[in-house]
Backbone as a ProteinNet text record, in pm:
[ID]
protein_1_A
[PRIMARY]
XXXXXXXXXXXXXXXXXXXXXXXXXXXXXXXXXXXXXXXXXXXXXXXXXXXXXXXXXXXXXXXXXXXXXXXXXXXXXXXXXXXXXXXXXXXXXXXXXXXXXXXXXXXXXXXXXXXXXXXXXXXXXXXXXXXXXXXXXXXXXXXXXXXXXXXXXXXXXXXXXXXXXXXXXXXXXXXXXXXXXXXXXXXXXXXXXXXXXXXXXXXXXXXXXXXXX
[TERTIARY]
-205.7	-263.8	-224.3	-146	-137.7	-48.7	77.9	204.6	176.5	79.5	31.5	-52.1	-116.9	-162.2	-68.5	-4	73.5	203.5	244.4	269	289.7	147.5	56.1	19.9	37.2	28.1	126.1	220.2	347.7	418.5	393.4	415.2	339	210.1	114.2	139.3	212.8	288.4	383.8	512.7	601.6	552.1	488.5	420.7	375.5	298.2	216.2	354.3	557.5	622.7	702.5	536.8	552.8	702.4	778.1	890.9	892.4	781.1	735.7	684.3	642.5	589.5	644.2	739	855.8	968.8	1002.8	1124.5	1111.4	934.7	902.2	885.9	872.7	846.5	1011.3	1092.9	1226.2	1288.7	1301.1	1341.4	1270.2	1145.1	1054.3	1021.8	924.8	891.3	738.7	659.8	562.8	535.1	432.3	353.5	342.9	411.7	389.2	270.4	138	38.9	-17.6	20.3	-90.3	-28.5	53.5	124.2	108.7	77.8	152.3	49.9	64.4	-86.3	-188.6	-85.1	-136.7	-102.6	-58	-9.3	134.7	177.8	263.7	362.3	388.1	458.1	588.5	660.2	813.7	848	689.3	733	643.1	554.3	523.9	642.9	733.1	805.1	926	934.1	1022.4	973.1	836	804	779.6	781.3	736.6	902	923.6	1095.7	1235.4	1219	1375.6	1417	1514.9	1568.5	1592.9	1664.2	1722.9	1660.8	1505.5	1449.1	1362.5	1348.6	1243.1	1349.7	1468.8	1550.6	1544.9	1553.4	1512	1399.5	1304.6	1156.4	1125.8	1232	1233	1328.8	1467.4	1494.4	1386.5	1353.4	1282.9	1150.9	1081.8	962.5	985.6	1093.4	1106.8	1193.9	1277.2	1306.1	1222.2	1146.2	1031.2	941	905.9	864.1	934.3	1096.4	1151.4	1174.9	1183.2	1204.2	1094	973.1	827.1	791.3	841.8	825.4	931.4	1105.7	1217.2	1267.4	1207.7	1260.8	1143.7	1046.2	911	857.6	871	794.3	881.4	1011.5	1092.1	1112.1	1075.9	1071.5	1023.8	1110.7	1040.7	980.7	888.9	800.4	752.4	824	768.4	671.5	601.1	498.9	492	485	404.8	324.6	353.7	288.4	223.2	166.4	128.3	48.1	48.9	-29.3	-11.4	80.9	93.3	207.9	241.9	336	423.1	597.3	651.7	594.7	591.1	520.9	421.8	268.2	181.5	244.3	301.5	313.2	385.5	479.4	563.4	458.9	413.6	288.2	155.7	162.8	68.1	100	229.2	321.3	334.5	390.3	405.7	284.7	158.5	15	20.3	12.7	7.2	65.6	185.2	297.8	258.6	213.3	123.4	12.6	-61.7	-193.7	-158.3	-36.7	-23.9	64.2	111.3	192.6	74.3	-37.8	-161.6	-213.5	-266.6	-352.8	-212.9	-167.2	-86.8	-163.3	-140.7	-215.5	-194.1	-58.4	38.4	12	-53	-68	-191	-294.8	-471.8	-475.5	-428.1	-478.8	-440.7	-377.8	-374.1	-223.2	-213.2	-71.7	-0.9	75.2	99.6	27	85.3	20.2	38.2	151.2	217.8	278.1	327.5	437.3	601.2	628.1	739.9	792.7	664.9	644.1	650.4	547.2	512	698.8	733.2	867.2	971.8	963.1	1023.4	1018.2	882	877.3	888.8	867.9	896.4	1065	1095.3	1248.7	1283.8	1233.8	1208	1208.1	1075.9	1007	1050.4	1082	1103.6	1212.9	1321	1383.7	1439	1384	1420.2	1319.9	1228.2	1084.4	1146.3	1200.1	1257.7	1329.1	1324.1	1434.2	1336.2	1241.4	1143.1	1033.5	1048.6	921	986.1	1138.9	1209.8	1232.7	1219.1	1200.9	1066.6	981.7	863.2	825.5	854.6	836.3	959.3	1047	1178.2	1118.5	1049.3	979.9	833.2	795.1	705.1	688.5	789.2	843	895.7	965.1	1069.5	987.3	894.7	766.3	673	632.2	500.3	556.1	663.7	641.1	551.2	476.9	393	438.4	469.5	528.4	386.5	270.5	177.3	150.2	121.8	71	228.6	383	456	485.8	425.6	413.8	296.4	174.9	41.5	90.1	125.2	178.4	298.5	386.6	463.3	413.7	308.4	286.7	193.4	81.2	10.6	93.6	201.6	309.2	302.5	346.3	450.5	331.2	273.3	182.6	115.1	131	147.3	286.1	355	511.5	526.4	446.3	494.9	396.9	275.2	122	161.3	242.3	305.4	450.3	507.4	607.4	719.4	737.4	846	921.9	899.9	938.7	865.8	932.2	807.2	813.3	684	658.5	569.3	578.5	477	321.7	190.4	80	59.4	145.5	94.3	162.9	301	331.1	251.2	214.5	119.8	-10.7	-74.6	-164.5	-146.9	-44.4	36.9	32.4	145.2	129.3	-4.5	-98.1	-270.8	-279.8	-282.6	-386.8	-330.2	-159.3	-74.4	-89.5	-148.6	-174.5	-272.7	-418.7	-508.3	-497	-419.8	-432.2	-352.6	-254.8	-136.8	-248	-352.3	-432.6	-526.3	-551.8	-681.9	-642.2	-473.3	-438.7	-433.3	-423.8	-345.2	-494.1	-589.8	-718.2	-722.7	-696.7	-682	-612.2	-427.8	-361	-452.6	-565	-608.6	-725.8	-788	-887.3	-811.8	-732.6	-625.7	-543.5	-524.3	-467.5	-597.3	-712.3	-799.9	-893.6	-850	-890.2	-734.1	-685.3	-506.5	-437.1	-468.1	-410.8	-328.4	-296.3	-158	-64.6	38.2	200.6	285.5	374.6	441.9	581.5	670	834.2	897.1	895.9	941.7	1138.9	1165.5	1296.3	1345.6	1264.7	1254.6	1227.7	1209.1	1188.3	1301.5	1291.4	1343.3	1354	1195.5	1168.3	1061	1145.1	995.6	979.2	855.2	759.1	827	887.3	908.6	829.8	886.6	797.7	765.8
12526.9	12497.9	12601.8	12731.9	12832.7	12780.2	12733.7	12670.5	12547	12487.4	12377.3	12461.7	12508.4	12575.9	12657.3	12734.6	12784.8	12697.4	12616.5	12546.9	12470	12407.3	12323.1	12424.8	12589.1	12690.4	12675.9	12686.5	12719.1	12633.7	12467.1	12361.6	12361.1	12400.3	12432.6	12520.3	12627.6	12743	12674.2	12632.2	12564.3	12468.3	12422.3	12319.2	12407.3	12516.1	12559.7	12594.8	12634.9	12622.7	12534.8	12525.5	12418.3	12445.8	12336.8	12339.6	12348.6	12325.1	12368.4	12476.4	12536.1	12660	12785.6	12735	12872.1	12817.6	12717	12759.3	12788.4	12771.5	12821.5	12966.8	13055.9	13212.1	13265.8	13165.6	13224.1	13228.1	13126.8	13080.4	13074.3	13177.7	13192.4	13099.6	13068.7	12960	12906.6	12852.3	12823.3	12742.3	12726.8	12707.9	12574.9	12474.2	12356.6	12300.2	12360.4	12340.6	12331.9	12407.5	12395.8	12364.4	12223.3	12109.6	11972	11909.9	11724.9	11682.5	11645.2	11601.1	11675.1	11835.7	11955.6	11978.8	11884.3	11854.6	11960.8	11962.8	12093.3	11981.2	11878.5	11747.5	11719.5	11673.1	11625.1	11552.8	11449.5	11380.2	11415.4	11582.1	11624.2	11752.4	11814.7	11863	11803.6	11700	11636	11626.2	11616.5	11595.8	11704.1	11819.9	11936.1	12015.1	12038.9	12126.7	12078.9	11907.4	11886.9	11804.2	11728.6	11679.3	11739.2	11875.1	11942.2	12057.4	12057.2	12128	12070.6	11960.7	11848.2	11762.4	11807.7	11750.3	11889.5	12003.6	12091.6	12142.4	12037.8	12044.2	11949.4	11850.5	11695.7	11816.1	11807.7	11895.4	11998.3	12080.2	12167.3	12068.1	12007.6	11936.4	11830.4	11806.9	11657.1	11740.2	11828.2	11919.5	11997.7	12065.6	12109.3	12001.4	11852.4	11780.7	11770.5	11755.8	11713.4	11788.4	11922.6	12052.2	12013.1	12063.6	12031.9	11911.6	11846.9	11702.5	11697.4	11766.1	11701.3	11843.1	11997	12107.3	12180.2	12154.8	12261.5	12196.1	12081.9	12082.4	12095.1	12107.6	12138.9	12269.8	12387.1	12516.2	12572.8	12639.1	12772.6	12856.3	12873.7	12984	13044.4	13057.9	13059.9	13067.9	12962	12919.9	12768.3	12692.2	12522.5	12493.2	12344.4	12249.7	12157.6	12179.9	12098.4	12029.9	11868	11770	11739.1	11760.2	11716	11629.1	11496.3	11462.6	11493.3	11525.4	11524.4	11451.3	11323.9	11234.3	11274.6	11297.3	11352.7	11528.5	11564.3	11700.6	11694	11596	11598.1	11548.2	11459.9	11416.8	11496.5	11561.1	11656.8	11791.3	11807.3	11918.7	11851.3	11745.9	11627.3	11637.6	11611.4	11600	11741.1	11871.2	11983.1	12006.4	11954	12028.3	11948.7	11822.9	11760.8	11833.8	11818	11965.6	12096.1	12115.9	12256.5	12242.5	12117	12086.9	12074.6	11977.2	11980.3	12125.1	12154	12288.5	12403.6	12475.5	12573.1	12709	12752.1	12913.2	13005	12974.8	13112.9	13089.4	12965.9	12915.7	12873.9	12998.6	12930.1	12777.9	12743.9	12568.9	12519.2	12534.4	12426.4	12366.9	12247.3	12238.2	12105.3	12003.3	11854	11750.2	11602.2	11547.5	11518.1	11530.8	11485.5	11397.4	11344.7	11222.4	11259.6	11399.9	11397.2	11526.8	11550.5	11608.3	11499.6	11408	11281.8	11163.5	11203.4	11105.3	11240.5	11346.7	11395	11415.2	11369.4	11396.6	11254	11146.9	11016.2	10980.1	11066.5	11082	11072.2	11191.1	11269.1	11196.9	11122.1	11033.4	10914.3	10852.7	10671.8	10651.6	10723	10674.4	10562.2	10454.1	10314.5	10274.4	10307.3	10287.6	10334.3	10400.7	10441.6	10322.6	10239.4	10113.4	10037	10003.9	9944.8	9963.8	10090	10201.7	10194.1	10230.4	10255.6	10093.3	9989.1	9884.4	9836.6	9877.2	9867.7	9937.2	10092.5	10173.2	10117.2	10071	10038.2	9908.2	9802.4	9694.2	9706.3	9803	9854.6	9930.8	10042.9	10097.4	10055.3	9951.4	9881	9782.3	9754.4	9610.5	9674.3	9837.9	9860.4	9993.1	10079.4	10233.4	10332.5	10313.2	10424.7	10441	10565	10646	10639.3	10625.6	10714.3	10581.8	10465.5	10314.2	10277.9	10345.2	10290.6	10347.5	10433.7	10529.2	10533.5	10499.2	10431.8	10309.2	10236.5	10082.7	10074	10168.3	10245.6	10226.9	10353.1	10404.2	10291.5	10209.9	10118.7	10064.8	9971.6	9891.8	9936.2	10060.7	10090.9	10025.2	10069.9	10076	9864.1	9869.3	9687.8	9651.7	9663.7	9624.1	9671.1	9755	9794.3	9682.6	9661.6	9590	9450.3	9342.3	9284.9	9233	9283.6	9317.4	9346.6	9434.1	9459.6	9542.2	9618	9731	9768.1	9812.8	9865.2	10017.5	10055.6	10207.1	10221	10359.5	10418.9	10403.9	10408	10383.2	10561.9	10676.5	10799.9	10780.2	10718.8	10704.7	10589.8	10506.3	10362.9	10460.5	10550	10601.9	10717.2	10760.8	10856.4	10804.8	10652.7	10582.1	10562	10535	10458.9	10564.4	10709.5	10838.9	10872.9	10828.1	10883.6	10782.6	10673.8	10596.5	10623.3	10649.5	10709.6	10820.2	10883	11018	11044.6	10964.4	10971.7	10861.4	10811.8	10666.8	10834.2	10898.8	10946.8	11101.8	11167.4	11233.2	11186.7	11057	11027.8	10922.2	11004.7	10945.1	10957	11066.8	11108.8	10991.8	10941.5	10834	10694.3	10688.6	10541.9	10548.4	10637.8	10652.3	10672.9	10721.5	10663	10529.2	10493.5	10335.5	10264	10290.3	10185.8	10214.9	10336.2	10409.1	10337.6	10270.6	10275.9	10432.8	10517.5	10672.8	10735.3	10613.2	10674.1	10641.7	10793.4	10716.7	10690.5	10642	10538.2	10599	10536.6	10640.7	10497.9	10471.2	10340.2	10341.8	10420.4	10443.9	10417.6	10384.7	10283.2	10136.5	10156.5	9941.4	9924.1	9778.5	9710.1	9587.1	9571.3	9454	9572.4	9626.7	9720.9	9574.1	9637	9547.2	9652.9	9537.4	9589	9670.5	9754	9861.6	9779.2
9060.1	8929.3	8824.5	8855.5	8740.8	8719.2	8786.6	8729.5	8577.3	8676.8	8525.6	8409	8448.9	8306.6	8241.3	8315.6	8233	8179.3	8192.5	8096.9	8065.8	8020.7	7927.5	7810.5	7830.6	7750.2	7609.9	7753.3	7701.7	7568.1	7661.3	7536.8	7431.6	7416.6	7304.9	7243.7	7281.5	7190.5	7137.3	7251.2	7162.5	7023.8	7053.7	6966.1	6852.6	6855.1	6745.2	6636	6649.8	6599.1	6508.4	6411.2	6267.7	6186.5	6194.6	6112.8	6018.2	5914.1	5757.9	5735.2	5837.7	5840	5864	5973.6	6028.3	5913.4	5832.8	5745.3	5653.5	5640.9	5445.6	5488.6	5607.8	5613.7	5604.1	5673.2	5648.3	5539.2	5493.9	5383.3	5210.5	5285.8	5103.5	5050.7	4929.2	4854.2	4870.6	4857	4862.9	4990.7	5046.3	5172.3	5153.7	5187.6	5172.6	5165.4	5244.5	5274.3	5147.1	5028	4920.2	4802.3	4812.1	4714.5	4787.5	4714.8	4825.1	4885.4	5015.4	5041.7	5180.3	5130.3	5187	5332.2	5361.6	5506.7	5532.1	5633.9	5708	5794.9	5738.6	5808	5726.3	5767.4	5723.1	5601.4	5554.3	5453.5	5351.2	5373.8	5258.5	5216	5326.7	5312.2	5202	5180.2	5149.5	4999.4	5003.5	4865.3	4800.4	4815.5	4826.3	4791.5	4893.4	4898.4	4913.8	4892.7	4901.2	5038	5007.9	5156.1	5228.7	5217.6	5331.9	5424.4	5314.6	5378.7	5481.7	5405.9	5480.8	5668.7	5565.2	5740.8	5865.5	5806.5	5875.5	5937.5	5893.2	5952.5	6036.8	6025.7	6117	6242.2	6217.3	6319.6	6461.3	6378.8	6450.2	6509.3	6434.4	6514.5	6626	6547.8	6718.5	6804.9	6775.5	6887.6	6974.7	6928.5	7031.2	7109.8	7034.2	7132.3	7230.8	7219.8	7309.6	7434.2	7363.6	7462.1	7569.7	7533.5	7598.5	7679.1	7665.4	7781.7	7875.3	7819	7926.1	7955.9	7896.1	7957.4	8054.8	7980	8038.3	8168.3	8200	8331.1	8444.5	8393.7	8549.1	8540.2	8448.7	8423.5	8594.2	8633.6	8722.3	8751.3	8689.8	8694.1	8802.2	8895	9081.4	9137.2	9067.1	9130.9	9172.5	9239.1	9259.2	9178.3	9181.5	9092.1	9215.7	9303.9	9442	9413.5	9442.2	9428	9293.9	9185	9039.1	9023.8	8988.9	8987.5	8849.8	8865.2	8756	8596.1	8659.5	8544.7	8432.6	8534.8	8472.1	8398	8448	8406.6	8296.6	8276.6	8132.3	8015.4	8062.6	7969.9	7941.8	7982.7	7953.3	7905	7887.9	7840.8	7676.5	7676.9	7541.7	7497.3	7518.7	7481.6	7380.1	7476.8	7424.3	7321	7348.1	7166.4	7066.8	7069.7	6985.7	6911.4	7015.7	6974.9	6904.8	6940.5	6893.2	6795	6697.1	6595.7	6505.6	6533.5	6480.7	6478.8	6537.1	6528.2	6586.9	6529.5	6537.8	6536.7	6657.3	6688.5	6590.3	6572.7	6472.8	6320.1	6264	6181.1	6093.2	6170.2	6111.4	6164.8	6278.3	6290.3	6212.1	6099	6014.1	6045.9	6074.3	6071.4	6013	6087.1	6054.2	6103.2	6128.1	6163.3	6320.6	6327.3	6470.9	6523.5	6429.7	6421.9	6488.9	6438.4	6469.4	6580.5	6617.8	6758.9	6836.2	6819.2	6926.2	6949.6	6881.5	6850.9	6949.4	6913.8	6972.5	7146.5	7184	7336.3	7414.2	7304.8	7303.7	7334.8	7318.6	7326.2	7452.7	7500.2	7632.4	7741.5	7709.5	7796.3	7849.8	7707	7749.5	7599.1	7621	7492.4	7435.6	7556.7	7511.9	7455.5	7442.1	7287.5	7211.7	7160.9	7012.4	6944.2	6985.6	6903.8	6835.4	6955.4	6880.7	6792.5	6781.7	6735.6	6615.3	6574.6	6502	6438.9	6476.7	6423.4	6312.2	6385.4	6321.7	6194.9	6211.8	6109.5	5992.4	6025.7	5887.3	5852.7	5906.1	5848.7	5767.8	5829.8	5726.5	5620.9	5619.8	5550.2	5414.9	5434.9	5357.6	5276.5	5333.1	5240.3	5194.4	5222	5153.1	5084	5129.4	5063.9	5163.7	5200.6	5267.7	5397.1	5410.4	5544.8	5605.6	5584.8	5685.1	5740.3	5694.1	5744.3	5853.3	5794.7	5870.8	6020.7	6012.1	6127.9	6227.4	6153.5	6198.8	6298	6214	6283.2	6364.3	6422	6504.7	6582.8	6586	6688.8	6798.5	6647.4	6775.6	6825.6	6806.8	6824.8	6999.9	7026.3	7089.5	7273.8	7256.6	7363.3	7393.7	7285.7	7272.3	7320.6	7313	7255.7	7540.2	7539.7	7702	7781.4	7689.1	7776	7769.6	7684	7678.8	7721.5	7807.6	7875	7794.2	7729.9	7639.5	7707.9	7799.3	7907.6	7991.5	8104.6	8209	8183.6	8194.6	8223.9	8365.7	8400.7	8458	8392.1	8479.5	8431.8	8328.3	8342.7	8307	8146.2	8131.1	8003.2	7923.9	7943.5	7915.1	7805.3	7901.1	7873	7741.8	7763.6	7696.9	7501.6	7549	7480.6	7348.6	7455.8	7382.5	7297.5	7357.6	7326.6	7211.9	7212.2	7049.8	6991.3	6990	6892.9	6825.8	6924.2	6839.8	6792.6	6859.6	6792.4	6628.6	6617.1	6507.1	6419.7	6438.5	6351	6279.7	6401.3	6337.9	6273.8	6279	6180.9	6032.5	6042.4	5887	5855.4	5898	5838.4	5665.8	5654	5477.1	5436	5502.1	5425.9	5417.6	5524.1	5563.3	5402.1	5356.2	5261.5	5145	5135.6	4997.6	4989.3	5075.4	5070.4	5021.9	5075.7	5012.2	4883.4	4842.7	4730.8	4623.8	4686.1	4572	4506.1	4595.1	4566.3	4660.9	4722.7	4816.8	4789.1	4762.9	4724.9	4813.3	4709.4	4764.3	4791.2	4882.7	4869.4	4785.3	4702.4	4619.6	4680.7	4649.4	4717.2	4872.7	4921.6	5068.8	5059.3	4941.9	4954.3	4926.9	4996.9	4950	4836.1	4844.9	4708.1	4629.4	4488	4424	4300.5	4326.3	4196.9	4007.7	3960.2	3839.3	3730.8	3659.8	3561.8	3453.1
[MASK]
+++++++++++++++++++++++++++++++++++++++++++++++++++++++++++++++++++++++++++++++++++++++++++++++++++++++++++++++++++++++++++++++++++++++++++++++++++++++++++++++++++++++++++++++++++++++++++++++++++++++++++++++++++++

């Protein structure tokens, strides 16, 4: 069991390495956190500091998911993992860098939402969900403008899209699945109370049909 805790640690550290956070300390400039919609995530980065900074924050975040689900549980630490299967252990390594993209140790807790941690260990995991995940979010995307509803509706998708026979998984990714749905529904709680307030923007530059000025 120290093998698993330690790292389930470990990926939660990795994780707490916010890509908006470690490139605004390198790179100077204001704290993304306190412009936009205060968030420490990729598509306030974007609104905030620019494409390239905002691609450098996509970089680093879905890279550490990915690290954390397809490097950390076959890590050596010489100790056993006895009675844990690979499965569960990647998923629960993935869980963590989530958590720790959200709540970042190094970072006062405050961090993103976890979209592109969760995509990154999604990678990892079952990278034949990415097509369809990646289907969903460009159809939604493209008809409404809002990244946070197209990513919302992603993510439920995905766990529908396996319970339906769209692919087989293991019962540990299935579950994996559910928990990032709720969990990515109930980060972007703020976007769900501005959509129905009409105060959530829009990326108008992703549609495809904009309503005329």
């Amino acid at each position: 069991m120290l093998a698993l805790g330690l790292k389930i640690l470990l990926a939660y550290l990795l994780g707490s390495l916010n890509g908006g956070l470690v490139l605004g300390k390198l790179l100077g400039g204001p704290d993304i956190r306190t412009a936009g919609s205060g968030s420490a995530g990729g598509t306030n980065a974007l609104r905030v500091r620019g494409r390239w900074f905002a691609l450098g924050v996509m970089v680093i975040d879905i890279g550490k998911g990915y690290l954390s689900a397809a490097w950390l549980p076959g890590l050596d630490l010489g100790v056993g993992t006895p009675g844990i299967s690979v499965a569960w252990l990647s998923v629960g390594c993935a869980v963590a860098a989530v958590a720790g993209h959200c709540w970042p140790v190094w970072f006062g807790f405050a961090g993103g939402k976890g979209a592109a941690t969760a995509l990154g260990t999604l990678a990892a995991l079952a990278p034949v969900l990415l097509l369809p995940g990646l289907v969903v979010w460009l159809l939604v995307v493209t008809t409404t403008g809002f990244v946070g509803l197209s990513t919302m509706m992603a993510a439920l998708a995905l766990p529908l899209f396996v319970l339906f026979g769209g692919v087989a998984v293991g019962p540990e990714l299935f579950w994996f699945l559910v928990l990032m749905a709720m969990f990515i529904v109930y980060t972007h709680r703020a976007n769900i109370v501005r959509m129905l307030q009409r105060r959530e923007n829009r990326m108008t530059s992703l549609m495809l049909l904009r309503r005329p000025h």
